[in-house]
C-alpha positions as MATLAB code, in Angstrom:
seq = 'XXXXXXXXXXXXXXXXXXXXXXXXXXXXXXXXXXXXXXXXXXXXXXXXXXXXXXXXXXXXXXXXXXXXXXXXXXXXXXXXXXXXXXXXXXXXXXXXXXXXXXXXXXXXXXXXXXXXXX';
ca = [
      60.271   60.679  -88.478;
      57.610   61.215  -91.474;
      53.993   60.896  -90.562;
      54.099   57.458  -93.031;
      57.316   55.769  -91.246;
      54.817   56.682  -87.527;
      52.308   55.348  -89.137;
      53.900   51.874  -90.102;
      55.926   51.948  -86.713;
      52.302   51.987  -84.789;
      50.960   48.898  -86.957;
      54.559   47.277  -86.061;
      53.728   48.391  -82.611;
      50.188   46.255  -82.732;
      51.150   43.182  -84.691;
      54.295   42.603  -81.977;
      51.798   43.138  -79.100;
      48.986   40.790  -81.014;
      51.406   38.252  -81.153;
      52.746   38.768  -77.787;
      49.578   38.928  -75.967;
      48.989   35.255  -78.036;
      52.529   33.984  -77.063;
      53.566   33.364  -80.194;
      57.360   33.417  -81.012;
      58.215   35.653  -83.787;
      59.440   32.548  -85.948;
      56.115   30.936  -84.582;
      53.797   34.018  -86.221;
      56.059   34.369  -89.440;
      55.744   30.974  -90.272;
      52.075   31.174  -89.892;
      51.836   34.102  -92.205;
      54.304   33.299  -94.627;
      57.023   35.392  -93.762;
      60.720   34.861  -92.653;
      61.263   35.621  -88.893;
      63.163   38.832  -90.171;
      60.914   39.761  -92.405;
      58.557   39.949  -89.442;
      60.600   41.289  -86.912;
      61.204   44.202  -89.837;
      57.782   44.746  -89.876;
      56.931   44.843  -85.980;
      59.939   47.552  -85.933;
      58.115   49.900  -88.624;
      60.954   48.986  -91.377;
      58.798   46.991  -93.399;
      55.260   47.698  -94.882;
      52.729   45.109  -94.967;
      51.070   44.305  -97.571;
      46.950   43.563  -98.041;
      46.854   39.716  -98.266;
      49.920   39.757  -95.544;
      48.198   41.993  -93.264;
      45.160   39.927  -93.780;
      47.051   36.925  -92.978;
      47.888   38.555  -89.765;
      44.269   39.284  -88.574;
      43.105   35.528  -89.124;
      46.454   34.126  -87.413;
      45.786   37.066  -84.235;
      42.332   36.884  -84.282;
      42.238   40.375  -84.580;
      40.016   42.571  -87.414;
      42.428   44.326  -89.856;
      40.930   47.627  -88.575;
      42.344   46.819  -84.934;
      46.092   46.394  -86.317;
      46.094   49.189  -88.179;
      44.451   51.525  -85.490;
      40.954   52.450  -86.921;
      39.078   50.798  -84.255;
      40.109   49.430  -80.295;
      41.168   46.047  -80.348;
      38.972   43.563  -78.459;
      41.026   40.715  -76.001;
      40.335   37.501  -76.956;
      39.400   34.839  -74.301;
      41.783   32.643  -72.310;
      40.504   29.875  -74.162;
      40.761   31.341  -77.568;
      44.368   32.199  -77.178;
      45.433   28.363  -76.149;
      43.918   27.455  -79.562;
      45.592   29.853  -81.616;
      48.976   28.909  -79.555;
      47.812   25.156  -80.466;
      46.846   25.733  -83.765;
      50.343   27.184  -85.039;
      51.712   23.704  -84.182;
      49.397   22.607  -86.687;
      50.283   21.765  -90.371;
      48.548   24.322  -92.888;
      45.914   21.124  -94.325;
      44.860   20.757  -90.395;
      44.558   24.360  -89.278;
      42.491   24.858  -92.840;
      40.465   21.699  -91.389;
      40.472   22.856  -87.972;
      38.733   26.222  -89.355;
      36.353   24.611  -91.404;
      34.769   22.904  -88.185;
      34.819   26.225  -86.154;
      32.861   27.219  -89.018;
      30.867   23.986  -88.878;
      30.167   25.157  -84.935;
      29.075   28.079  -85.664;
      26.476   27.792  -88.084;
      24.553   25.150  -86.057;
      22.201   26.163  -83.652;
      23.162   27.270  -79.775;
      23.283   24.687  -77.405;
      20.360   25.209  -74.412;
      22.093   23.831  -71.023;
      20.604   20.572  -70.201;
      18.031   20.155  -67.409;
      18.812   18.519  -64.037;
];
C-alpha cells in the first residue's frame, strides 16, 4: 500500500467513524452530502478521494473541522444533544436544514442567557 492510498484509507477510516458515532446510515450521510451511498461507502474504504467542497460538505454534515477528518488535529466529541440534531436534521429537506442553520446562527450571535433568579 502507497503512502497516498494510507493516507486516503485513514480519512475513509474518520468519515465512517464520524458518521457512525452520529448514527447516520451511509445512504443517510451520502444523501446529505451529495453523494450516492456507493460513492460514499468507496470513500470510507480509501477507494475514493474526496474532493474540497465534498470534504467540506462532510465537516458541516459531522460537525467535525476538516482538519479532524483528515488527521491534522484530534477530533473533539460532540454533545449528546448535538448528535440528536444532526440525526434530526438529515430528515430534514435541504430549504429547512439551510433554515434550521440560519437560526443556530441567529442563537449564537445574541447575547448569553444569565439563569433567572429564584
Amino acid at each position: 500500500m502507497t503512502d497516498e492510498s494510507a493516507r486516503w484509507r485513514e480519512i475513509g477510516d474518520r468519515l465512517r467513524l464520524a458518521r457512525e458515532y452520529l448514527e447516520l446510515k451511509q445512504e443517510e450521510a451520502a444523501l446529505a452530502v451529495g453523494l450516492s451511498r456507493s460513492a460514499l461507502s468507496l470513500a470510507e474504504n480509501g477507494r475514493r478521494k474526496i474532493d474540497a467542497v465534498e470534504l467540506a460538505r462532510f465537516a458541516e454534515i459531522y460537525g467535525q473541522s476538516i482538519e479532524a477528518l483528515t488527521g491534522v488535529t484530534e477530533a473533539k466529541p460532540l454533545p449528546e444533544n448535538v448528535q440528536a440534531l444532526a440525526r434530526a436534521a438529515t430528515d430534514l429537506s435541504p430549504e429547512d436544514r439551510a433554515e434550521l442553520l440560519q437560526f443556530a446562527q441567529f442563537l449564537q450571535l445574541r447575547p448569553p442567557r444569565t439563569p433567572s433568579r429564584g
